[in-house]
C-alpha positions as CSV (number, residue, x, y, z in Angstrom):
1,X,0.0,0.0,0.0
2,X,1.4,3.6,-1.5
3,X,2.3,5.8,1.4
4,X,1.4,9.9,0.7
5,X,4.3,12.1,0.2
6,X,4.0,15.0,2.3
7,X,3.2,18.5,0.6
8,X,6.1,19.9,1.6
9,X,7.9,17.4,0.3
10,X,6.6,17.3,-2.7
11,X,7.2,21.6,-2.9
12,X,10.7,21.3,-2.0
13,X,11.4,19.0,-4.9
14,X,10.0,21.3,-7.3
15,X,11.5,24.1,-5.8
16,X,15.4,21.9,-6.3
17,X,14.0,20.9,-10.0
18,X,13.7,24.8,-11.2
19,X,16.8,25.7,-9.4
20,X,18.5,22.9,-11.5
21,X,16.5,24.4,-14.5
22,X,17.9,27.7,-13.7
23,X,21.3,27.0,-13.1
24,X,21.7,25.3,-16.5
25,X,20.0,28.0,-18.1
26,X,22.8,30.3,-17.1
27,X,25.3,27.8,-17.3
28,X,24.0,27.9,-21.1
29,X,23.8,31.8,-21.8
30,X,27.4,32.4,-19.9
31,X,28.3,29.9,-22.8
32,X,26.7,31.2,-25.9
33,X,28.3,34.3,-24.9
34,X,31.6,33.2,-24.2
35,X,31.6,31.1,-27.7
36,X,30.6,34.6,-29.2
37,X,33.3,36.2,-28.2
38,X,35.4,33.9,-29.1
39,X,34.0,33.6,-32.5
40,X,33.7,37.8,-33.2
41,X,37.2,38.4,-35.1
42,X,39.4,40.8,-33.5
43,X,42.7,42.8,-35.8
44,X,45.2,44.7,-34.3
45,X,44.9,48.6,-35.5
46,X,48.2,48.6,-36.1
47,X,48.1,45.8,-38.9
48,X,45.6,48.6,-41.4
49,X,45.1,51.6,-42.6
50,X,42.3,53.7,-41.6
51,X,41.6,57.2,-43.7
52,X,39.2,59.8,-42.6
53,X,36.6,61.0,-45.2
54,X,36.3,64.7,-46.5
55,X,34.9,66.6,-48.6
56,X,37.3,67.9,-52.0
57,X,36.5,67.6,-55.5
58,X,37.6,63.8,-57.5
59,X,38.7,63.9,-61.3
60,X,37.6,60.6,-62.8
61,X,40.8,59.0,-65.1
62,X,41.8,56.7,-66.9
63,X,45.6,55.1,-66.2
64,X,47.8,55.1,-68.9
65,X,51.7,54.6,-69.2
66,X,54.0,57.0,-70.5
67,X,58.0,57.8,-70.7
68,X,58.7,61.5,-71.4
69,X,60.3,62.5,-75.1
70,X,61.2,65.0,-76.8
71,X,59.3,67.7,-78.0
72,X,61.7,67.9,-81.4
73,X,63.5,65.4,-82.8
74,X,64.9,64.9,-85.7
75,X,65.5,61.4,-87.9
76,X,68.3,61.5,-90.3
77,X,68.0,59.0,-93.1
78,X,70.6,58.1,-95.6
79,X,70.6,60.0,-98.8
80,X,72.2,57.2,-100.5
81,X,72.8,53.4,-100.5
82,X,76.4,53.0,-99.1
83,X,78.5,52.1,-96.5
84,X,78.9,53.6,-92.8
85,X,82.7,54.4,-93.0
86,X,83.0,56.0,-89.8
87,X,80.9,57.3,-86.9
88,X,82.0,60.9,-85.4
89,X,79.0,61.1,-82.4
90,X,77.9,59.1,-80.0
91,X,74.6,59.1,-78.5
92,X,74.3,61.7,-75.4
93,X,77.0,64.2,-77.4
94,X,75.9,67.7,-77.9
95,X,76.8,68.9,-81.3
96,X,75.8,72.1,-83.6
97,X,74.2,72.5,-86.6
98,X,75.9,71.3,-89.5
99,X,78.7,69.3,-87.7
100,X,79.5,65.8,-88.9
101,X,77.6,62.8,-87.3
102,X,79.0,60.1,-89.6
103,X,80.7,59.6,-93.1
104,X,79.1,57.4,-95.7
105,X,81.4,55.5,-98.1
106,X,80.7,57.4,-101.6
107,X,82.8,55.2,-104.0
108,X,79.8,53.3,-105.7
109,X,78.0,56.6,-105.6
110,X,80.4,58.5,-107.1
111,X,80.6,56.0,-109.9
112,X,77.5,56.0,-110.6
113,X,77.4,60.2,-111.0
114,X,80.6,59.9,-113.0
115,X,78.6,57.1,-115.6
116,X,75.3,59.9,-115.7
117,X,77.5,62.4,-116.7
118,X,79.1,60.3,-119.7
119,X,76.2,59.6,-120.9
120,X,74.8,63.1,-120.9
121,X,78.0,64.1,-122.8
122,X,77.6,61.4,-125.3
123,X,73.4,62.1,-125.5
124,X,74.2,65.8,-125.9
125,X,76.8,64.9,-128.5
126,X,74.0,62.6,-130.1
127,X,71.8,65.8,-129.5
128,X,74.3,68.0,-131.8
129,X,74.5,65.6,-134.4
130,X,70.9,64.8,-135.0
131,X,70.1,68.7,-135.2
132,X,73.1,69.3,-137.2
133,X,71.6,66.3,-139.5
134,X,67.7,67.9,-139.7
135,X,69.2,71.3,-140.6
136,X,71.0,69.9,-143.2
137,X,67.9,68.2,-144.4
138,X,66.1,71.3,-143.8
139,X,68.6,73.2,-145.9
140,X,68.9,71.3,-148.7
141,X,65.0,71.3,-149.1
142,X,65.0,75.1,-148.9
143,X,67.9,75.2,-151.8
144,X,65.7,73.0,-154.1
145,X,62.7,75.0,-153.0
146,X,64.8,78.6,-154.3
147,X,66.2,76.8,-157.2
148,X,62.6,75.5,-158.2
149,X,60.8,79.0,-157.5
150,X,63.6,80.6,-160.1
151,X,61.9,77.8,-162.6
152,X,58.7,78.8,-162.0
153,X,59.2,82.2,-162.4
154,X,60.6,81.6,-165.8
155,X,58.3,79.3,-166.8
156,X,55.9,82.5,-166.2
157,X,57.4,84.3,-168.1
158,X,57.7,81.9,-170.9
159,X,53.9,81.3,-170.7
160,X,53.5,85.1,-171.0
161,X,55.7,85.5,-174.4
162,X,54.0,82.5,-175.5
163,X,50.8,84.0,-175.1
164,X,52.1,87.7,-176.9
165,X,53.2,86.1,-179.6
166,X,49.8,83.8,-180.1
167,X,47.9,87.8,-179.9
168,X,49.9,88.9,-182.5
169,X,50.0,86.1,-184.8
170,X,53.4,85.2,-184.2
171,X,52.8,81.7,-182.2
172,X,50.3,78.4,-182.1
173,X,47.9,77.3,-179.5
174,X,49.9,74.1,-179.2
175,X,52.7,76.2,-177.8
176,X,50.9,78.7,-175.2
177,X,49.3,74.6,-173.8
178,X,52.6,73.3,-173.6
179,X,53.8,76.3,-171.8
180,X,50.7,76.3,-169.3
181,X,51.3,72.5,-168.2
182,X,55.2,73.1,-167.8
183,X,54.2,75.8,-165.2
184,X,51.5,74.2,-163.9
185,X,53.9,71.1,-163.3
186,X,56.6,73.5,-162.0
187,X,54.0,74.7,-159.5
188,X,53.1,71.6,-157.9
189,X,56.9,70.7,-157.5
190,X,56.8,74.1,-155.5
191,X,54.2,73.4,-153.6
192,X,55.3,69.9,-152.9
193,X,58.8,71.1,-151.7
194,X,57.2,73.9,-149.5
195,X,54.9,71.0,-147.4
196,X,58.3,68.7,-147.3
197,X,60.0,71.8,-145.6
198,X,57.3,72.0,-143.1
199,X,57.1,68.4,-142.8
200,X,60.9,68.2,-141.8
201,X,60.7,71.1,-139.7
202,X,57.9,69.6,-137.8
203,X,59.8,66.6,-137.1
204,X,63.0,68.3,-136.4
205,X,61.0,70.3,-133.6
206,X,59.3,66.9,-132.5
207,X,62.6,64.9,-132.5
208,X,64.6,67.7,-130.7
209,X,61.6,67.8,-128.3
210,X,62.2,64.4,-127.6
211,X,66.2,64.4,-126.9
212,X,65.4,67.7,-124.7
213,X,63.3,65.5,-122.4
214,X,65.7,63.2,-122.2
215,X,68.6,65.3,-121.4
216,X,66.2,67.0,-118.9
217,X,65.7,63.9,-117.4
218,X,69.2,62.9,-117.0
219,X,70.1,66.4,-115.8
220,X,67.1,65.8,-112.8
221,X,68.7,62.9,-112.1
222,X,72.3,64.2,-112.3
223,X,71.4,66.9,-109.8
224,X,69.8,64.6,-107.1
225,X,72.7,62.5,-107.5
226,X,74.9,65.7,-107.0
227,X,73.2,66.4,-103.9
228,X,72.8,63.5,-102.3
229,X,76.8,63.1,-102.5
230,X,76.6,66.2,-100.9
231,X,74.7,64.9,-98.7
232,X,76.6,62.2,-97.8
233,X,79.0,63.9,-94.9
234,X,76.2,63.2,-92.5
235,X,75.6,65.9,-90.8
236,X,73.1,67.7,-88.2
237,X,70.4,69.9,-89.1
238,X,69.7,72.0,-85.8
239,X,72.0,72.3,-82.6
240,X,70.9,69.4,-79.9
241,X,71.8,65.9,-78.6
242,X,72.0,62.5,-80.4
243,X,70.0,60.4,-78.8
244,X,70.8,57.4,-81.0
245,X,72.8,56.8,-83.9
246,X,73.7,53.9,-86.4
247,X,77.1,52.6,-85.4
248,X,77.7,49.6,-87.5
249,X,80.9,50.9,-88.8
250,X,81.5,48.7,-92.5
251,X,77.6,47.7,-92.3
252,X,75.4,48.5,-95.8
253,X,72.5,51.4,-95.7
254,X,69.8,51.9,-98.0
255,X,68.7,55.1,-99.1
256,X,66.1,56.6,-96.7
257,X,67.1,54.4,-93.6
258,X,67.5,56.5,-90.7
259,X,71.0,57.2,-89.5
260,X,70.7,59.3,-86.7
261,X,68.2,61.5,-84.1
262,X,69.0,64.8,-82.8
263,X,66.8,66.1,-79.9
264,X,66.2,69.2,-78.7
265,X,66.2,68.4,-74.7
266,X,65.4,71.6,-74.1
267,X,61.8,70.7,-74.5
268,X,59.7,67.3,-73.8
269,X,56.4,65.4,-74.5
270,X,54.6,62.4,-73.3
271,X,54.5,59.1,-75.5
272,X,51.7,57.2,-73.8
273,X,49.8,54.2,-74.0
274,X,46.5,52.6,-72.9
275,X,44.0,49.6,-73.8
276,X,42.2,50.0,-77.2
277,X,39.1,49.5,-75.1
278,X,39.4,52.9,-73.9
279,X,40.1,54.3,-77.3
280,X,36.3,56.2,-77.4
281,X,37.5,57.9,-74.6
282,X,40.8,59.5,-75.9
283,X,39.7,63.4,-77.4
284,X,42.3,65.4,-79.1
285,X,42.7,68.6,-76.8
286,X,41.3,66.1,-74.0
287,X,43.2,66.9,-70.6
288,X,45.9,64.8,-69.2
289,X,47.1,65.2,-65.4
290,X,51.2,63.6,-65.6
291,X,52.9,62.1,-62.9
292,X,56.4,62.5,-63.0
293,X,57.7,60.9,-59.5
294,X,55.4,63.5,-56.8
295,X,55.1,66.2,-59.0
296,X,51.7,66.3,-61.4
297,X,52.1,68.4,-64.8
298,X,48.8,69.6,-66.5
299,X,48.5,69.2,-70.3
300,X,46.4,68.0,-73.4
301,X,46.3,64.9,-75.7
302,X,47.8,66.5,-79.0
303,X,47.8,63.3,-81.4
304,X,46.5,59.7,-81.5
305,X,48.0,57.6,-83.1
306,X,45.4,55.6,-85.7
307,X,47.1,51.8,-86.0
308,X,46.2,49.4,-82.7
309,X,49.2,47.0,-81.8
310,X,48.9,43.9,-79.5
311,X,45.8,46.1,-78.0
312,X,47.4,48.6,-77.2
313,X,46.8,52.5,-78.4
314,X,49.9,54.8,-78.3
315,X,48.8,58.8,-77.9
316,X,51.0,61.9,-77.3
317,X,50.3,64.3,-74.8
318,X,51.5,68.2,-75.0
319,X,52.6,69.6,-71.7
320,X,51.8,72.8,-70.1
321,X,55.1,73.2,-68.9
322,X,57.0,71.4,-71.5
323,X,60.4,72.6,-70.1
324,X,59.7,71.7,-66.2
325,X,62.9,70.9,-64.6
326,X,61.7,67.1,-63.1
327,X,61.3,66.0,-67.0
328,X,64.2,63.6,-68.5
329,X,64.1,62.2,-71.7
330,X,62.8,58.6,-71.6
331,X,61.9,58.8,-67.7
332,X,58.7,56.7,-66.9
333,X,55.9,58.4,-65.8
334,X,51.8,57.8,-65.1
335,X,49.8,59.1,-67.3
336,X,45.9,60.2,-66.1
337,X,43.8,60.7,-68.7
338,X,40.6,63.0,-67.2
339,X,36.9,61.8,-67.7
340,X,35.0,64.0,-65.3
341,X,35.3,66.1,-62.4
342,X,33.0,65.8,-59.4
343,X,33.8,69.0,-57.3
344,X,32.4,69.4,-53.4
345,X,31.8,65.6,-53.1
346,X,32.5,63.1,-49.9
347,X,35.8,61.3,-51.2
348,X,38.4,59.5,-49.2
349,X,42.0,58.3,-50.4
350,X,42.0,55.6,-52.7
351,X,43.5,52.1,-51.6
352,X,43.4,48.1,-51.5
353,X,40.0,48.0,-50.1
354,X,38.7,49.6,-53.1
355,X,37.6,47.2,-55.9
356,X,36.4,49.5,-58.6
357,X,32.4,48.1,-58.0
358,X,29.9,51.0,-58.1
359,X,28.7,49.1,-54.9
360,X,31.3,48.5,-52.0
361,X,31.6,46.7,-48.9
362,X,33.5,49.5,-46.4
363,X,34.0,49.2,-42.9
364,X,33.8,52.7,-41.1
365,X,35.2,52.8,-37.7
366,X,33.0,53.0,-34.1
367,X,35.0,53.1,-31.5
368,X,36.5,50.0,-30.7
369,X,35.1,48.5,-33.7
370,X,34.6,48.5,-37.2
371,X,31.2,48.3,-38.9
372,X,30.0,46.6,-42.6
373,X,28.4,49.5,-44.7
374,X,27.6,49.2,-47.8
375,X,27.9,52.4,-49.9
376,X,28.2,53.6,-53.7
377,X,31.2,54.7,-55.6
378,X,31.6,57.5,-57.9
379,X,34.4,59.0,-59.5
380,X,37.5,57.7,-58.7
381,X,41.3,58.4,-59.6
382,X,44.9,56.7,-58.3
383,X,44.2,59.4,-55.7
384,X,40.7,59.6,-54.3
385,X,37.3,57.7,-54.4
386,X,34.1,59.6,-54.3
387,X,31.8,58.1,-51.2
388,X,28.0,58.1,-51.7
389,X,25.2,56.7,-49.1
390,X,25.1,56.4,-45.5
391,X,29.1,58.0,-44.8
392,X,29.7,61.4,-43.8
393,X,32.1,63.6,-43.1
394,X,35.0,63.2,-40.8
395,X,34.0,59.3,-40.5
396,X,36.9,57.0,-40.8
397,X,37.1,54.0,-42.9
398,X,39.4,51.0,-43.0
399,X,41.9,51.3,-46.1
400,X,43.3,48.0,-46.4
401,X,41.9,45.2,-48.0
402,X,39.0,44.1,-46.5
403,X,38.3,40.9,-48.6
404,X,38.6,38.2,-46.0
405,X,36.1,39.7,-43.5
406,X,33.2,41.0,-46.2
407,X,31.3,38.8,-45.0
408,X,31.2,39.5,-41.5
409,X,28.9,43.0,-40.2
410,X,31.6,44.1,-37.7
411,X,35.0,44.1,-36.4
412,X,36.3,44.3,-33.3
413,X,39.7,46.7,-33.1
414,X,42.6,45.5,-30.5
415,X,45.3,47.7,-30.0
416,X,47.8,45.7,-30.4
């Protein structure tokens, strides 16, 4: 038979069952809490960088590469197939205008100017022998032609007393015809000789014509030869610096291969280049920002160049200040071609956290904390990014890359 447990009994053991109840309870939440903090990820300030936004104006860019030329330079080809006998500069000498870069062996030139002007001796003695022969022909026509008018004339005047005599009785009919077809006949020959005169004079002008083209042609060629011998003592055409010059001493040239470059560094442009994909976007006149080391130089795109290479675009940019003293020819620079300019807008230093998405993950800094915003990018450049959504300013961000911990909402910040 079941004995009855006492009330109090029975209260106490409840009372022991929810103090067990509780005491798990908190044993659980001290846990969750203490497994929270150990999961929250904690980096040591001192291992990012942090940047505080403000408010400035952004030029949008585009990066290019660039090396700094000069502003003049000038190729000088070969004005003749030959020989490089010997070479006078090196590249980096300063020389003057007109001074001897290089000599060119002439010989097989020279031969060559020697054999034109035989032959224009022997076509101009041709020349003189061919005229000399047409106004012989000419002449000899003309003597016939005198010598045949003389006939004529007296066969007039034959016809004439032929005709007298037949009005006064004296002469026949038979005779005054006779004496009419022997001038008429004489005529013709007259006539005849005067169109063979013309006829040879025509062709004498024709074939003189001729020859005169052909000695002007040789003389054309005679003088360009000339000059081009001249020519051939190398030499510069303004006062500067060779910046490069062919010295294969004994090694063939053809006309028109360049020889030498003389620079005026007294003066510079930028030779950039960029991605085709951005080729839209480069305007003639279009401004240029250039980096050379810290200092920035304003300037323009002048020229760009029409013919794409391995993808790439090559454009030259004209320079404010095309003499500034940090310039050196061939010097590497960056090149920032400008797009737009946002002026008075939130914008913070550019850096590793920033991805180029018009949507970015940034942390901003509370305390000892960081905490995952997400905000929209504007105009950007190597410089700055433009900030847009919940930032304002004075609020600082973290500026390193951020990558490993986008997927978390906040940091926590040790100072160590």
């Amino acid at each position: 038979m079941d004995r009855e447990i006492p009330q109090a009994q029975v209260q106490k053991a409840k009372r022991r069952r929810w103090w067990q109840i509780g005491a798990v309870v908190v044993v659980v939440l001290i846990g969750v809490l203490a497994f929270r903090s150990v999961l929250q990820t904690r980096v040591a300030r001192s291992e990012l960088r942090f940047a505080t936004v403000e408010v400035g104006a952004v030029e949008a860019s585009l990066t290019a590469s660039g090396v700094v030329v000069p502003e003049n330079e000038e190729v000088i080809a070969s004005p003749i197939q030959a020989k490089i006998e010997r070479v006078l500069h090196t590249p980096g000498d300063h020389v003057a205008a007109g001074e001897p870069l290089l000599l060119l062996d002439k010989q097989s030139s020279q031969t060559a100017f020697d054999k034109l002007r035989d032959e224009q001796q022997l076509k101009q003695n041709k020349t003189a022998e061919l005229q000399n022969d047409l106004q012989k022909n000419v002449n000899q026509l003309r003597s016939r032609y005198a010598v045949q008018e003389v006939r004529v004339k007296s066969l007039q005047a034959a016809l004439n007393d032929e005709q007298y005599l037949l009005s006064i009785g004296g002469g026949t009919q038979e005779n005054v015809k006779k004496a009419e077809l022997d001038l008429k006949v004489a005529s013709l020959e007259l006539t005849q000789l005067q169109r063979q005169i013309q006829d040879e004079q025509a062709a004498a002008r024709i074939g003189m014509k001729g020859v005169g083209y052909e000695l002007e042609m040789q003389r054309r060629d005679i003088g360009q030869l000339q000059r081009q011998l001249e020519q051939a003592d190398v030499k510069a055409v303004r006062k500067g610096v060779v910046t490069w010059v062919n010295e294969e001493v004994g090694g063939t040239v053809n006309a028109g291969d360049p020889l030498a470059r003389i620079a005026d560094l007294s003066s510079f442009k930028i030779k950039a280049t960029i991605a085709d994909t951005y080729a839209e976007q480069l305007k003639v006149g279009g401004p240029v920002t250039v980096r050379v080391n810290n200092t920035d130089l304003r300037g323009e795109i002048a020229s760009v160049q029409p013919k794409v290479e391995n993808g790439i675009i090559t454009f030259y940019v004209r320079l404010q200040e095309k003499n500034h003293q940090a310039l050196r020819s061939n010097l590497r620079v960056e090149v920032f071609v400008l797009t737009d300019f946002r002026p008075n807008v939130l914008r913070v230093k550019n850096g590793p956290f920033f991805t180029g998405s018009p949507e970015q993950a940034v942390f901003v800094v509370q305390g000892d904390k960081a905490v995952r915003r997400t905000l929209k990018t504007g105009a950007s450049n190597l410089d700055y990014v433009e900030l847009q959504g919940d930032i304002a300013k004075g609020e600082q961000i973290i500026l390193s890359n951020t990558k490993e911990y986008v997927h978390l909402k906040e940091l926590q910040l040790s100072a160590d």
